[in-house]
Every structure is written in structure tokens, then in C-alpha cells.
C-alpha positions as a printed Julia matrix, in Angstrom:
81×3 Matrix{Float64}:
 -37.43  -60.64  12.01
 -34.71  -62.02  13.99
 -31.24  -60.17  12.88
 -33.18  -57.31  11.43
 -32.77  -53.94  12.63
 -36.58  -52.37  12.51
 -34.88  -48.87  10.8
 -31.84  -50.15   8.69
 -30.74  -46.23   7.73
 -30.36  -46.4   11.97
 -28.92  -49.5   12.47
 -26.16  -50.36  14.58
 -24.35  -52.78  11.73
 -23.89  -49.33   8.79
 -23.2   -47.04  11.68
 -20.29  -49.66  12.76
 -20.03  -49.84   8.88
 -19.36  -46.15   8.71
 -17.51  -45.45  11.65
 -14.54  -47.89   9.92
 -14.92  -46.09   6.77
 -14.38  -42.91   8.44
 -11.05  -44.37  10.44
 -10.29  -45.69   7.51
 -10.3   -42.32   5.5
  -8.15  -40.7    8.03
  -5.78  -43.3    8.34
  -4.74  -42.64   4.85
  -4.73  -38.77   5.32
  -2.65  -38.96   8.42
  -0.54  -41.07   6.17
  -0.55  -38.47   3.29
  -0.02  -36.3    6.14
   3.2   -37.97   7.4
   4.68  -38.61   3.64
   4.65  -34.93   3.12
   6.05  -33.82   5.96
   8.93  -36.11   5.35
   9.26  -34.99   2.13
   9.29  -31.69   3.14
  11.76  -32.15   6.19
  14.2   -33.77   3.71
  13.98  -31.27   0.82
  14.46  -29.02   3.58
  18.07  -30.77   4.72
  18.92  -31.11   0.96
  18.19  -27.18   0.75
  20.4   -26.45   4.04
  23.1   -28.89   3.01
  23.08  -27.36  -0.42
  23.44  -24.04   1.11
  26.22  -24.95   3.48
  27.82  -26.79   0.17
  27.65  -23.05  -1.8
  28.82  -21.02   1.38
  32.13  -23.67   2.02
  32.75  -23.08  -1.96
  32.09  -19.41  -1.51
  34.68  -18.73   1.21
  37.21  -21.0   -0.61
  36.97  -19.11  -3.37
  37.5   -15.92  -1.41
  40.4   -17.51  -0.06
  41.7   -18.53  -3.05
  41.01  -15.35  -4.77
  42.98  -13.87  -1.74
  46.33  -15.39  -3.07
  48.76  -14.21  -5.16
  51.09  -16.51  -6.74
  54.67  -14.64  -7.12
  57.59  -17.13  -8.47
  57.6   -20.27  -6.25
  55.98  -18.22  -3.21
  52.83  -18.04  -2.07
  51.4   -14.82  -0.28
  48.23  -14.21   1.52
  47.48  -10.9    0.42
  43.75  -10.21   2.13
  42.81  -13.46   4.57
  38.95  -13.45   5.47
  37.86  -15.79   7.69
């Protein structure tokens, strides 16, 4: 029996066998891992860029609505800042 591991469900060759399964299997969840967290980290700078987007568009339309249009003048009536 030369080659032959007397207990195969011991032997050195599956556990080898096994152990590059199991790397193998977390490989690809540290993967899945790092994919989502991308995803996540750029939804997240869409979200705060959307948000600074809406606030911008929010205070110019406070300015705006803080205008008054008399003839060919322009007065700022209430200024926020």
C-alpha cells in the first residue's frame, strides 16, 4: 500500500483537500463582503451628495423667494444666509 493513507476519512491529502475548500469559501465571502460595503459606501455618497444637491436648491429658493421684483429694481427684502 504505498501512497495509501491506512484511514482515508483521516488522511492528510482530504484534510489538505478541505482546508482549500474552506479558504476558498471565505475568499468569496470576504469578496461578497467587500462588494457590499462598496456598494453601500457609494449609495451612501450618492445619498449625501443628493442631500447637499436639495439643501443648495433649498436655500436658493429661499433666496429667490426673498426678492421682490419692483420695475427694473431688484430688492432684497428678507436675506437668509
Amino acid at each position: 500500500m504505498i501512497g495509501r493513507e491506512k484511514d482515508p476519512s483521516n488522511s492528510e491529502v482530504r484534510r489538505l483537500i478541505q482546508d482549500s475548500i474552506e479558504q476558498d469559501r471565505r475568499r468569496a465571502e470576504a469578496a461578497k463582503a467587500r462588494e457590499m460595503l462598496h456598494r453601500l459606501q457609494n449609495q451612501s455618497q450618492q445619498d449625501h451628495e443628493e442631500e447637499r444637491v436639495s439643501d443648495d436648491e433649498e436655500h436658493f429658493r429661499e433666496r429667490r423667494d426673498s426678492i421682490v421684483v419692483s420695475g427694473q429694481n431688484m430688492v432684497i427684502v428678507n436675506e437668509k444666509l
